[in-house]
C-alpha positions in Angstrom: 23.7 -7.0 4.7 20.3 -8.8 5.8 17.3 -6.5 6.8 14.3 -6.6 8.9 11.5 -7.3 6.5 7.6 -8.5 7.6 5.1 -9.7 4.9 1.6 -10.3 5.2 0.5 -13.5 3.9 -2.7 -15.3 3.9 -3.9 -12.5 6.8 -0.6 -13.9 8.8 2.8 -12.1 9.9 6.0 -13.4 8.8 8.7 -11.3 10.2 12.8 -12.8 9.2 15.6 -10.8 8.1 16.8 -11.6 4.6 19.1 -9.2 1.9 17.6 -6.7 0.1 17.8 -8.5 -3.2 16.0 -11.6 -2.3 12.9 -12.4 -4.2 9.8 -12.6 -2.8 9.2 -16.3 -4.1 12.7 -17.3 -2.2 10.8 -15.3 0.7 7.7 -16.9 0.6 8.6 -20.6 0.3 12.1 -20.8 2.3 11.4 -17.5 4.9 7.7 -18.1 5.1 7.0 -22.1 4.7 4.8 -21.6 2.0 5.6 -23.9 -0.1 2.8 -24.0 -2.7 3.5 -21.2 -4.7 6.2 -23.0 -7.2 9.2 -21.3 -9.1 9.8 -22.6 -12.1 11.4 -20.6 -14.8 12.6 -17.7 -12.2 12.4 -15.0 -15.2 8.5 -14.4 -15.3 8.3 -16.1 -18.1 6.1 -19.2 -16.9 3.9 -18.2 -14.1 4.4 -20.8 -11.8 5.1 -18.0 -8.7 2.2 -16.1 -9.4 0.5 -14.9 -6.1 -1.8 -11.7 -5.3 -0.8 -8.7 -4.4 -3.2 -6.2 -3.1 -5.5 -8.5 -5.0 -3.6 -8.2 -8.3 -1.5 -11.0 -9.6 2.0 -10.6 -9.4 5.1 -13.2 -10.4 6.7 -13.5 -7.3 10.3 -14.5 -8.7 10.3 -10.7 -10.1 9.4 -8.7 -6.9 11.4 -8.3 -4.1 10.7 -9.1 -0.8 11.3 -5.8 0.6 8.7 -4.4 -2.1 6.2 -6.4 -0.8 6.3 -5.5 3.3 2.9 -3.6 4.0 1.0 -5.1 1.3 -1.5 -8.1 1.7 0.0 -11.3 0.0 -2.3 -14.2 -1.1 -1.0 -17.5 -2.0 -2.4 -20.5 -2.6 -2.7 -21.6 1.0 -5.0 -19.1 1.3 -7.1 -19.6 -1.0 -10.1 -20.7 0.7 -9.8 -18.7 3.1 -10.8 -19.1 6.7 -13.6 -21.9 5.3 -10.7 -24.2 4.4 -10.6 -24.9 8.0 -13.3 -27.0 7.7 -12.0 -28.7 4.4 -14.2 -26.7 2.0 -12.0 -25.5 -1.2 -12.6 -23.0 -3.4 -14.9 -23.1 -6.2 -11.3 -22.6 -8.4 -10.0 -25.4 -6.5 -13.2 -27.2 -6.1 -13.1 -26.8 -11.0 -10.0 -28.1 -11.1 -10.5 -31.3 -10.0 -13.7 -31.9 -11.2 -12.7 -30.9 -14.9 -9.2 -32.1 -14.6 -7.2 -28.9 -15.1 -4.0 -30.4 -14.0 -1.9 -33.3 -14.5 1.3 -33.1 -12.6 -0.2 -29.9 -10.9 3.0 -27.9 -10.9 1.6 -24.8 -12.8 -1.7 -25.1 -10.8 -1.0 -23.2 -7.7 0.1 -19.8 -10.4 -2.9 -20.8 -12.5 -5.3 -20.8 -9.8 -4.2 -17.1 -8.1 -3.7 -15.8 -12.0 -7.4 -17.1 -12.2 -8.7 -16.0 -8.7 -7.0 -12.4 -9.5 -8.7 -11.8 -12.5 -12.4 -13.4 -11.7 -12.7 -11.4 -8.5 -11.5 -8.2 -10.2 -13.9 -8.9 -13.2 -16.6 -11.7 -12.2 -18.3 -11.2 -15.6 -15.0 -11.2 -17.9 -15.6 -12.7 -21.4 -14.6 -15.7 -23.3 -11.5 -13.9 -25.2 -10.3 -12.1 -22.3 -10.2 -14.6 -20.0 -8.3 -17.0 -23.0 -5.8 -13.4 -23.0 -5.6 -13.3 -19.3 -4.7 -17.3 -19.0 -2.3 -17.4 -21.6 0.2 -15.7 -19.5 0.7 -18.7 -17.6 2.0 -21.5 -19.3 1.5 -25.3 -18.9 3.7 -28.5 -19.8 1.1 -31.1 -19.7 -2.5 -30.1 -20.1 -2.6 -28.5 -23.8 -5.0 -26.1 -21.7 -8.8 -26.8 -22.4 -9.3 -28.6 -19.4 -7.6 -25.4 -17.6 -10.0 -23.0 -19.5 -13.4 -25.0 -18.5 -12.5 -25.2 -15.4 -12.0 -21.7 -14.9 -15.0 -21.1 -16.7 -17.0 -23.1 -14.6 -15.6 -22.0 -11.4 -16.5 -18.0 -12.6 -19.8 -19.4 -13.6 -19.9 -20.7 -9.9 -18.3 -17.6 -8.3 -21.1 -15.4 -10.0 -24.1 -17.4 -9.0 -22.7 -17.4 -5.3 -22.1 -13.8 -5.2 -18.3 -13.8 -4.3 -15.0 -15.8 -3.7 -16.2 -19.2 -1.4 
């Protein structure tokens, strides 16, 4: 039996009916069209699907839809935010490239709302917990230090500008 279900993504309504039991990864890519946040092992093991939640980072292959109408969803479309309009990334975004955190980039879009989620929660977090924080995501190709300097030099960033963008 398929219910009414509305999620809030990226500041945008996405109302479709879907079962009860449907995660809110199938949700987001196949209900919602937003297909950069990636599945990957489906068990939350691998973070590929990880999105915000009210700000927190969630793995979206463990939450159900339905949990998730009423809360604010952020994926990696949004990002940047309303400035992405104009083409400006976000200083996560903006790291990544320029340190070459990604190869074939499939991990990126759960490593940069992991990242996002924790650096806006805690701006100033240190080394070792930030290491802790990003070890929950795992990556195929990097071997990782790219991944961690650019995260550290996007929190340097996000800190000297005062916020997110």
């Amino acid at each position: 039996m398929k219910i009414g279900i509305t999620l809030n993504i990226n500041g945008k309504d996405h109302v479709f009916r879907a079962e009860p039991r449907r995660t809110l990864a199938d949700a987001i890519r196949d209900d919602c069209g937003q297909t950069g946040t990636h599945t990957g092992c489906e068990h939350g093991v691998c973070g590929a699907c990880t999105i915000l939640v009210d700000g927190e980072p969630v793995r979206s292959c463990l939450m159900f839809a339905v949990q998730a109408a009423g809360r604010k969803i952020r994926t990696v479309e949004g990002l940047a935010g309303e400035e992405s309009e104009g083409g400006k990334l976000h200083p996560l975004q903006r790291a990544f490239i320029e340190h070459h955190g990604l190869q074939c980039g499939y991990c990126t879009p759960g490593f940069l709302m992991l990242a996002a989620g924790v650096l806006e929660r805690k701006p100033d977090i240190s080394d070792a917990e930030l290491l802790d924080a990003l070890s929950a995501n795992l990556c195929r190709c990097t071997g990782y230090k790219n991944i961690v300097k650019a995260v550290r030099a996007a929190a340097a960033e996000m800190r000297t500008a005062g916020g997110s963008g």
